[in-house]
C-alpha atoms as one frame of an Amber mdcrd trajectory, in Angstrom:
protein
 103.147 -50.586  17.509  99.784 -50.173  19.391  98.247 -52.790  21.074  94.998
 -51.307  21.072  92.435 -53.015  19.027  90.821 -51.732  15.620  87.516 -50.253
  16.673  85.976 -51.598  13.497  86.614 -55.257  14.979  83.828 -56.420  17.087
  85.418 -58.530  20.023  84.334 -61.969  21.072  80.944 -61.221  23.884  81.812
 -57.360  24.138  78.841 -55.508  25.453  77.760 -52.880  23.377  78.395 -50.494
  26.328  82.280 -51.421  26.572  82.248 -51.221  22.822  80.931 -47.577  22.556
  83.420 -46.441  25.144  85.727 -47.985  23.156  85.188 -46.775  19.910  84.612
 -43.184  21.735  88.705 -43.262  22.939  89.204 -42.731  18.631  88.244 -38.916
  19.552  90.882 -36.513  19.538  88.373 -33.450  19.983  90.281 -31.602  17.435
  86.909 -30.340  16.310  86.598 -30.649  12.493  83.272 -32.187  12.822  81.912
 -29.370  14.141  82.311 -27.458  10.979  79.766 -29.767   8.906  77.359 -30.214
  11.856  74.334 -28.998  10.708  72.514 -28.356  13.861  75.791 -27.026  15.155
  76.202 -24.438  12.288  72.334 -23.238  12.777  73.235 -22.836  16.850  76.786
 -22.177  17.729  76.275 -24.508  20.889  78.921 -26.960  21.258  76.612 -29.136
  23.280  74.367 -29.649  20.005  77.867 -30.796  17.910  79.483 -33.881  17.700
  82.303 -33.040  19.826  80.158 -31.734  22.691  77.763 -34.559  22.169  80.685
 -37.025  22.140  81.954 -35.512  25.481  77.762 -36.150  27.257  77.974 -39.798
  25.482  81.350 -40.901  27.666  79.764 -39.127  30.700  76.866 -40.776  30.229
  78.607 -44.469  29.332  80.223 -43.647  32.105  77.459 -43.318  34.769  78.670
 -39.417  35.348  75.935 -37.360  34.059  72.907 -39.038  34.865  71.098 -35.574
  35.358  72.496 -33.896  32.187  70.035 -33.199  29.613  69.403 -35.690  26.540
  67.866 -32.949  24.110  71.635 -32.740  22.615  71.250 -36.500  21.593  67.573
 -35.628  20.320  68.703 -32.963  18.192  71.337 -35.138  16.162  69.597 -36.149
  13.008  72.364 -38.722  12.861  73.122 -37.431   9.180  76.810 -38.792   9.591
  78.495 -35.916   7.982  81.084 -35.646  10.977  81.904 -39.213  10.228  82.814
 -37.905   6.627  84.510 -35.390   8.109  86.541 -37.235  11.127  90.315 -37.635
  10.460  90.180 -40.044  13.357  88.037 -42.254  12.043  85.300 -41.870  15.096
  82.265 -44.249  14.228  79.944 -41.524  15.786  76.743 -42.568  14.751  77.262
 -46.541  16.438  78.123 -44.585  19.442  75.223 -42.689  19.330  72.853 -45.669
  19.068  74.095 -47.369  21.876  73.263 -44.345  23.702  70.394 -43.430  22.730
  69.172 -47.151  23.594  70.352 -47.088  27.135  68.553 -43.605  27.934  65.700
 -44.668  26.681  63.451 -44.742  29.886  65.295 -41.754  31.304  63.504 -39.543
  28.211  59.954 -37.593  28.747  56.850 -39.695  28.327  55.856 -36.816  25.898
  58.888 -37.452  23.979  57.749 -41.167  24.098  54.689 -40.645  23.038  55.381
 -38.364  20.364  58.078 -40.666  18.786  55.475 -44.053  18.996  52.621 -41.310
  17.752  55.185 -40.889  14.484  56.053 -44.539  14.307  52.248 -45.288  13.792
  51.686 -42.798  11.563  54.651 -43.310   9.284  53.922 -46.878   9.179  50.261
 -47.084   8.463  50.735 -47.557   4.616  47.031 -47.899   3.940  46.415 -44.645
   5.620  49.141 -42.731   3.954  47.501 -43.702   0.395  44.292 -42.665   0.790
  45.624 -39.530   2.199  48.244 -39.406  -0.965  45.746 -40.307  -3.347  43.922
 -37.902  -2.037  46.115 -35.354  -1.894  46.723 -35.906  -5.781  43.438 -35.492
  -6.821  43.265 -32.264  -5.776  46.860 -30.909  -6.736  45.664 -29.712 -10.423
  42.673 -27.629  -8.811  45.102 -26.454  -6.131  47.238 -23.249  -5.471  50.997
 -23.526  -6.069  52.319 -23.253  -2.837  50.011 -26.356  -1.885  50.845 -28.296
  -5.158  54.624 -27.724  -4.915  54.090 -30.120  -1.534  52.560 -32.981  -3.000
  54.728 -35.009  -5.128  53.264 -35.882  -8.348  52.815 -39.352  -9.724  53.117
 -41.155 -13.343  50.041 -43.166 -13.453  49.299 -46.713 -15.655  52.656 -48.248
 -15.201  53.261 -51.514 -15.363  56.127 -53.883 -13.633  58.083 -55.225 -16.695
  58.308 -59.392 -16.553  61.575 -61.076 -15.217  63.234 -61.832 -18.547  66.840
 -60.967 -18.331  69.687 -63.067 -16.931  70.868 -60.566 -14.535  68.583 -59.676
 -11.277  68.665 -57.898  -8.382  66.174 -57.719  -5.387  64.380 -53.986  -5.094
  62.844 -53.864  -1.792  59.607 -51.770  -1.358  59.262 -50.330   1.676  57.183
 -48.225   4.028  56.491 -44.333   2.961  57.717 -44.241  -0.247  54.829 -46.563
  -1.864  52.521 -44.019  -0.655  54.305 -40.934  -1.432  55.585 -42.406  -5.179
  53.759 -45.648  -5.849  55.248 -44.629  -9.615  59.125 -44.472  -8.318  59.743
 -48.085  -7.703  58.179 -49.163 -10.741  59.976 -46.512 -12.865  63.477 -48.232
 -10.963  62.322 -51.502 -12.961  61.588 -50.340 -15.942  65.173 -48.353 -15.822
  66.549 -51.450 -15.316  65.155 -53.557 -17.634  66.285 -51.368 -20.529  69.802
 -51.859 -19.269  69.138 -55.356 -18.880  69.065 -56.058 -15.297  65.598 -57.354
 -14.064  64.111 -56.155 -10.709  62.244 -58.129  -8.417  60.248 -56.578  -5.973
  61.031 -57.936  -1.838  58.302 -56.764   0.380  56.567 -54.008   1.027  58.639
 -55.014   4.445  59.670 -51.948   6.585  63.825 -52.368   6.633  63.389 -51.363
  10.328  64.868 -47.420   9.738  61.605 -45.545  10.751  61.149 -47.025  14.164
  65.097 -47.339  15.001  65.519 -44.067  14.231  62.306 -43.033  16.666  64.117
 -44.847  19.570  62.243 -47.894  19.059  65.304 -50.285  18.553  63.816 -53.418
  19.650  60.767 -52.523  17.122  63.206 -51.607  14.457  65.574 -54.961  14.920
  62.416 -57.031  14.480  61.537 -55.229  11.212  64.953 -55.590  10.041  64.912
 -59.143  11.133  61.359 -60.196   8.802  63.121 -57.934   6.138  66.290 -59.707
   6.376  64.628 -63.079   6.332  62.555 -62.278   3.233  65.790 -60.729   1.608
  68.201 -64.099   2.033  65.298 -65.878   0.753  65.665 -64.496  -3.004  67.364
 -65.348  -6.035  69.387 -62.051  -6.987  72.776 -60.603  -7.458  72.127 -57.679
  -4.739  69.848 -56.259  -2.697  68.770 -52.037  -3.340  66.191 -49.871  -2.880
  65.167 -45.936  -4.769  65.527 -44.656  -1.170  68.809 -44.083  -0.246  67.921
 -43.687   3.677  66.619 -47.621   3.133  69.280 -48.880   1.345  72.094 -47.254
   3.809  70.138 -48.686   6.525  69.927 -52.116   5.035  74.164 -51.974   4.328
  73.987 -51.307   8.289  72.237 -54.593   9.022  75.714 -56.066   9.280  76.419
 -53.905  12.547  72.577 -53.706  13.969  72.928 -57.875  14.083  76.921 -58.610
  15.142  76.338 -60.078  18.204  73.639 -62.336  16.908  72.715 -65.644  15.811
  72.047 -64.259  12.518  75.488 -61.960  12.410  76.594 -64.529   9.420  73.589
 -64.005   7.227  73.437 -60.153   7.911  77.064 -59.834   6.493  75.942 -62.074
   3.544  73.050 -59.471   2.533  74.631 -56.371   3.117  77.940 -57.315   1.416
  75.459 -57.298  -1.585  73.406 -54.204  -1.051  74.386 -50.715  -2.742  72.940
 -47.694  -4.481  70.935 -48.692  -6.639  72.724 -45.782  -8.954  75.476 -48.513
  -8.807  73.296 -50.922 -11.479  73.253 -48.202 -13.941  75.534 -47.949 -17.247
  76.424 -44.751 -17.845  77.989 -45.300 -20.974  74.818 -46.716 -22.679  72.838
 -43.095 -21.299  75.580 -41.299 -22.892  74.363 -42.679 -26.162  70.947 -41.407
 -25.778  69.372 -38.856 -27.274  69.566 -35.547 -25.657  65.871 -34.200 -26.315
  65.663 -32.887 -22.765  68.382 -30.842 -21.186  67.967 -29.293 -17.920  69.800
 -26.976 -15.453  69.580 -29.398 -12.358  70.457 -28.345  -8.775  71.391 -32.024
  -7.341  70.730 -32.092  -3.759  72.931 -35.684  -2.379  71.334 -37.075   0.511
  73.181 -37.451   3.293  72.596 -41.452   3.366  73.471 -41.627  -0.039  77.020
 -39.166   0.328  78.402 -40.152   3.970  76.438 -43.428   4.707  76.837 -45.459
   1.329  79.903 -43.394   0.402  78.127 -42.682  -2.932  78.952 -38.944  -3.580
  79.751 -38.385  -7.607  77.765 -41.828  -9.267  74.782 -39.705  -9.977  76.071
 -36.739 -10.981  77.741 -38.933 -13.630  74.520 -40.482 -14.406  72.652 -36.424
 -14.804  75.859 -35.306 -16.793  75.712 -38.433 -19.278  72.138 -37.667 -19.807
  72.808 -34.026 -21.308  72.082 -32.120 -18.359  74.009 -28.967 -16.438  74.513
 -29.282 -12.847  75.171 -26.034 -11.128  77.713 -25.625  -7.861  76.021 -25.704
  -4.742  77.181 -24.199  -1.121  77.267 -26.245   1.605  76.566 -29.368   0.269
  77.243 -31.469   2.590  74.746 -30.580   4.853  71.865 -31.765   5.767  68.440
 -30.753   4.566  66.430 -31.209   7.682  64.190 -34.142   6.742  66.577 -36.934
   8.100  63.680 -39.810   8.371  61.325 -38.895  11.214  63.163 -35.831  12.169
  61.427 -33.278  10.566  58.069 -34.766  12.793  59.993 -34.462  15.441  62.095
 -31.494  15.765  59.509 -28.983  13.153  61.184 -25.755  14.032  64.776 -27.196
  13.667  63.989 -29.441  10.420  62.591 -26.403   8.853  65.565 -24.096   9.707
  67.531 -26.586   7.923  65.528 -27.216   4.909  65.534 -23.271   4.176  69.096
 -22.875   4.287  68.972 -25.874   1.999  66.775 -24.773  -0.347  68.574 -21.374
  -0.575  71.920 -22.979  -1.411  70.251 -25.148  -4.089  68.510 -22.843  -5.611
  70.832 -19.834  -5.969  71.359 -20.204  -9.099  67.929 -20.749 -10.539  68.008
 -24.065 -11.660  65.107 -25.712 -13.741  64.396 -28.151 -11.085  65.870 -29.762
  -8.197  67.123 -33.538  -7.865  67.387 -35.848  -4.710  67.806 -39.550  -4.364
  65.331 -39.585  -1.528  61.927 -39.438  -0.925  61.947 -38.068   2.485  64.381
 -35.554   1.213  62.395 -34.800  -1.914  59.218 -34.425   0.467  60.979 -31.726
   2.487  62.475 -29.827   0.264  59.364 -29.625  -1.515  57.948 -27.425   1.029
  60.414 -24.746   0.874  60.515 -23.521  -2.901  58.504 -22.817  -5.664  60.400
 -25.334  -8.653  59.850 -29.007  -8.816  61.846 -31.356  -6.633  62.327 -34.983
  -8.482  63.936 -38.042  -8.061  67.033 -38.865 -10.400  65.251 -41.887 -12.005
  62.518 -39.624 -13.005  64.751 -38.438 -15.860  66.453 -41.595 -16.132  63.346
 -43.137 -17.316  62.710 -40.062 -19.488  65.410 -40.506 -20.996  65.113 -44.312
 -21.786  61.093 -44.241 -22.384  61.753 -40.770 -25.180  59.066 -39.314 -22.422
  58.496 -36.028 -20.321  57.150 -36.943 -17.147  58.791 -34.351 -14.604  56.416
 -31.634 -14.009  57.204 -28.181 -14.584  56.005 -26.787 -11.173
């Protein structure tokens, strides 16, 4: 028997250094991961997969390779699909944050500045409604290939009253108020019809945005006001309608180990998940099936290889009446990954149109994410509507039509 500890174990004071290197002896560089690499497919370079990136990391951890270009790291829009993919078990995407937060100073002001630049922006909610509000004024009088990118918006709904038993905390975070003020909303409503009652925790940023921008001791102090405001509710769980939030608030368990509040940050995420999780299929499969739709369903990769979600959905379309057709490549990632597609354009776009080509193929009605960032992407790249799932979930429950027809 091995005497080599489980890497999932976090040792008694072991510096997050020691831990990466580790967690990074798991690797057998057989090379699987490479085959659902996204930026690795679109390149060929094994530098910009997770094997070649795994190989800079120990160099790196090591003190070996102080010279060697970070773009590699850059480039990984951390979409965890290798981790999916890893027979081994390698917890790539820990690895990678310790990393990336020790070569933090040795990166380009520019880069720097571009990443607190997209931090700012991202996080300026009053700014991003006017400019959404805006922005939906206009899409009626506006070309298609303009109103395809702005997501449109149910208007005059209102948060149903706490009345059932059952309850569970629905935190409201950063972009997606902006982007959908209707989404969250729609979530409660959902939920009350299946009587679970949602309570709305924040708006409070759940620290993903500026993590994710290299910003880790901004992003721990989000997570940390989040986390406080979280504990301090009376629920069952903790969710959110974007699945990058909600895999990032599961994570809060690793981000705060080696804390005082390591206890508490177990507590809540042992109680967050999808919020797909809190709906009963069997009562939409009694529904009436007005509305039936041939639905490309795009999974996030949060959703699919962070939460481990992959199939509750799709049960959730089917049970409503609609067809889901078979996509190519689904595993990959669309190119919106948070911030990424700010910061890597050319890339995020590459990715989004081989996305967009594998979802549409088959000339679905409409396409269906569990993201907003994701449904914001992909919205550029086609000409058919891109909506949430819980936009026909609520359909569906309210006898109403509010997915637009492109």
């Amino acid at each position: 028997m091995s005497n080599r500890p489980d890497p999932a174990i976090v040792l008694p004071s072991e510096d997050p250094a020691d831990r990466a290197q580790r967690l990074l002896r798991a690797c057998v560089h057989c090379g699987f991961c490479n085959a659902t690499c996204p930026t690795y497919i679109l390149t060929g370079d094994e530098r910009e997969g997770p094997r070649g990136r795994l190989y800079l990391m120990k160099d790196l951890l090591a003190g070996t390779a102080d010279d060697a270009p970070l773009e590699p790291l850059s480039h990984c829009l951390s979409c965890r699909s290798c981790e999916t993919t890893c027979p081994a078990g390698v917890r790539y995407s820990e690895i990678l944050d310790v990393v990336r937060e020790r070569t933090q100073s040795a990166r380009s002001r520019a880069q720097r500045a571009l990443d607190r630049m997209v931090a700012i922006a991202l996080r300026a909610r009053g700014l991003l409604v006017v400019i959404a509000r805006g922005a939906r004024s206009l899409r009626r009088f506006a070309p298609k290939t303009f109103k395809q990118r702005v997501l449109p918006c149910t208007e005059g709904l209102a948060w149903p009253a706490a009345r059932h038993g059952r309850r569970i905390g629905l935190l409201i975070g950063c972009v997606q108020p902006a982007l959908r003020p209707d989404l969250d909303v729609k979530a409660a409503i959902v939920l009350d019809h299946l009587g679970v009652s949602a309570l709305a925790v924040g708006p409070s940023c759940c620290g993903a945005l500026p993590y994710h921008l290299h910003a880790h001791d901004e992003g721990r102090s989000a997570a940390r006001a989040t986390l406080a405001l979280a504990a301090a509710g009376d629920w069952e769980g903790l969710t959110s309608t974007a699945s990058g939030c909600t895999a990032f608030l599961k994570d809060y368990e690793r981000l705060f180990q080696d804390t005082e509040v390591a206890a508490g940050a177990r507590a809540l995420a042992a109680t967050v998940s999808d919020i797909a999780a809190w709906i009963d299929v069997s009562h939409l499969a009694k529904l009436p099936r007005s509305q039936r739709r041939l639905i490309a369903w795009h999974a996030p990769c949060s959703l699919q290889h962070a939460l481990k979600g992959a199939g509750r959905v799709e049960q959730i379309l089917l049970a409503l009446g609609h067809t889901l057709v078979t996509i190519t490549d689904d595993a990959l990632c669309c190119g919106s990954a948070g911030p990424y597609s700010l910061r890597h354009p050319r890339l995020a776009a590459a990715l989004g149109r081989r996305k967009w080509r594998a979802l549409t193929g088959a000339h679905p009605d409409m396409v269906v994410t569990a993201n907003i960032g994701c449904q914001q992407h992909l919205a550029r790249h086609g000409d058919r509507p891109v909506h949430h799932w819980l936009d026909l979930v609520y359909d569906a429950l309210t006898n109403r039509d509010t997915t637009d027809p492109g």
